[in-house]
Each structure stands twice: as structure tokens, then as C-alpha cells.
N, C-alpha and C positions, 0 to 999 in steps of 0.2 A: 451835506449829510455828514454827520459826525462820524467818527473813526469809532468801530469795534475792538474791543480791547479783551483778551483772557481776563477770568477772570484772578488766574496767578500774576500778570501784569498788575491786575488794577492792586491786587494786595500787596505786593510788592512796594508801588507808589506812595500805600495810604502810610505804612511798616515806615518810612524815608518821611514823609510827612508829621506824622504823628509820634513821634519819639518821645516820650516822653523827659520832662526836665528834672534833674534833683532838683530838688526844694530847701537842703541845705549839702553843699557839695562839700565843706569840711567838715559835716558830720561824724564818719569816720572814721577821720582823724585826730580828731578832739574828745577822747573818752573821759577827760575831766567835766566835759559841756555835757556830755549823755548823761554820766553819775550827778550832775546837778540838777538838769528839766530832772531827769528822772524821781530824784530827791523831792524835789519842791512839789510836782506834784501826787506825791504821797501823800508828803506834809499836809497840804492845802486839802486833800479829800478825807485827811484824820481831824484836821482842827474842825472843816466844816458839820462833819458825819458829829464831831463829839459837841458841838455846841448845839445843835441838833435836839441828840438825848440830852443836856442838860437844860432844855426848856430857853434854850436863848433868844430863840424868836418870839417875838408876843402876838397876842390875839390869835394865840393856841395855831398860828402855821406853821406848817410842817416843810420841810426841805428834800426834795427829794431829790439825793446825791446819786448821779451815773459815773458809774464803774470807765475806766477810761483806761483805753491800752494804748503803752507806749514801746515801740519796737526797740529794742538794745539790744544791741546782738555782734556778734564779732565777726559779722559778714565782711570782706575786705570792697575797697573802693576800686582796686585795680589789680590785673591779673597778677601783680609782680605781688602784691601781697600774700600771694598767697604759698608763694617760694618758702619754702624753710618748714613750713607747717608740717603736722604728722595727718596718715591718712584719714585715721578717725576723726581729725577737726574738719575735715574736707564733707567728709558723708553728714557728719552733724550740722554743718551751716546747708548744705547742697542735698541730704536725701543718697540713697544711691544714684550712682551715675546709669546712663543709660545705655551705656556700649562701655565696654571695659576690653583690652585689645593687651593680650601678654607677650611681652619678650623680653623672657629673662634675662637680667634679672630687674628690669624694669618692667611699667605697664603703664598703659592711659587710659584715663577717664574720660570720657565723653558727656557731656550735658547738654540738654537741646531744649529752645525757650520756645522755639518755633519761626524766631528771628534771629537769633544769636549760638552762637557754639561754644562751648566752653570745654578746652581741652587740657587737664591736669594732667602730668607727667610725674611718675612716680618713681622713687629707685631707692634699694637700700641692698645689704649684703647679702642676710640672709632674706629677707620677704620685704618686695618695696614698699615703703612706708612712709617716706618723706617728701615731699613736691619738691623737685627740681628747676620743674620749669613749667611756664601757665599759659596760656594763650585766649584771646576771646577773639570771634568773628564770626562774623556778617554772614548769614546762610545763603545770600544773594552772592557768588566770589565778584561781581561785580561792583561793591559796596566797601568801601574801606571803614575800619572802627578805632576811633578815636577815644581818648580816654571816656570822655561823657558817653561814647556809647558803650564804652564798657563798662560802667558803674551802672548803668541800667540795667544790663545784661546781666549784671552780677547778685543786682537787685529780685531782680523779676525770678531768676534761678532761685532765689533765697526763696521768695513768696510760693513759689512755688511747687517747694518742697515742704513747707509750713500747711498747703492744703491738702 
């Protein structure tokens, strides 16, 4: 007879299973590569759109050009990026945080994906305003997070706050 299992167990398993992959992990890093795709396909949806109206297809077809989003954004890849930042860049990639915890003259952020945690540390003289120090982890403490899981984490937080 097979073993019953919570159903916080089985999600827990599937969350460890199902991780998702970057699809480009120096992404990033590489904001030369983002201002290129980005670039090109601009380019490539103006020359098509204007060759288009200028009748370039013959026997009167028509091209019908889809609008295509491309994410660029100065989401970091790893919590350590996000050291040095001021707190407005934090709320602008991340949304408000979810728990905000004060003691002056510092304070932390709190961000919750539902798998992941994201804890921003903030401090400054007069009103904290700078990230000091970042941390991301696994809401399971039995789970340790690895940088690829925190580029995910970091990811899915972004997305997140975008809906």
C-alpha cells in the first residue's frame, strides 16, 4: 500500500524537483548582449513593419508583424548584487516588500515567492537607504540555496512584482 503523504510534503518535493533553469545564466552579466538582442530586434520588426507599407511583398500579401517583449531590466543575478544599491532601486526591480522590520538606524526587507525569501538589509545615517547586505533562502530551513537558486528566486520575485 503506498505511503500518504501532506499535502505540504508532496509540495515541498515537487518546489526541489521542479526548479526551474535559467535559460541564459550570463544574462545579467552581459548588458552589452541585452542592448544588442534588444537592438536587433527592434531593428528587425521596423525594417519588416516598413517593407510592409512599402508594398514589398507581392501578390498584394500582407505581413502581419507580432509585437514581441523582451525583458531588460536590472534585476541582479545574485543577492550580492544587490549590495551598494539605493532603496528605491530595490522597490523598483522587487515591488514593495512584504514585511519591513525597523531598527534604527537600519531596516529589512522581507520578500516571499512562496519558495524563496529574500532578505534586503538596509542602513544609512539619516533614513536607511542603501543595501548593506542581501540574503536569499529556501522557505523549507531544511533546503540549502545555491546561487542558481537564487537567480531564480531573484527572478520569480522580479515577475512577480511586474504582475
Amino acid at each position: 500500500m503506498p505511503a500518504l503523504h501532506s499535502q505540504a510534503a508532496v509540495s515541498r518535493q515537487l518546489a526541489k524537483e521542479l526548479r526551474p533553469v535559467p535559460l541564459w545564466p550570463e544574462w545579467p552579466e552581459r548588458p552589452s548582449l541585452r542592448f544588442f538582442l534588444a537592438a536587433t530586434l527592434v531593428l528587425t520588426g521596423l525594417v519588416v513593419g516598413a517593407m510592409g507599407l512599402a508594398g514589398a511583398f507581392p501578390n498584394g500579401r500582407t505581413v502581419a508583424v507580432m509585437p514581441l517583449v523582451v525583458l531588460v531590466s536590472d534585476a541582479p543575478a545574485t543577492a550580492r548584487e544587490l549590495v551598494g544599491r539605493r532603496a528605491a532601486d530595490i522597490r523598483q526591480i522587487f515591488g514593495p516588500p512584504l514585511l519591513i522590520r525597523r531598527e534604527p538606524p537600519a531596516e529589512i526587507w522581507q520578500y516571499n515567492s512562496g519558495t524563496c525569501v529574500l532578505d534586503v538589509y538596509l542602513y544609512g545615517e539619516q533614513q536607511p537607504d542603501r543595501v548593506t547586505h542581501a540574503e536569499v533562502r529556501h522557505t523549507d530551513p531544511d533546503t540549502g540555496a545555491d546561487d542558481a537558486f537564487a537567480t531564480d528566486c531573484l527572478f520569480a520575485l522580479q515577475v512577480s512584482a511586474e504582475n
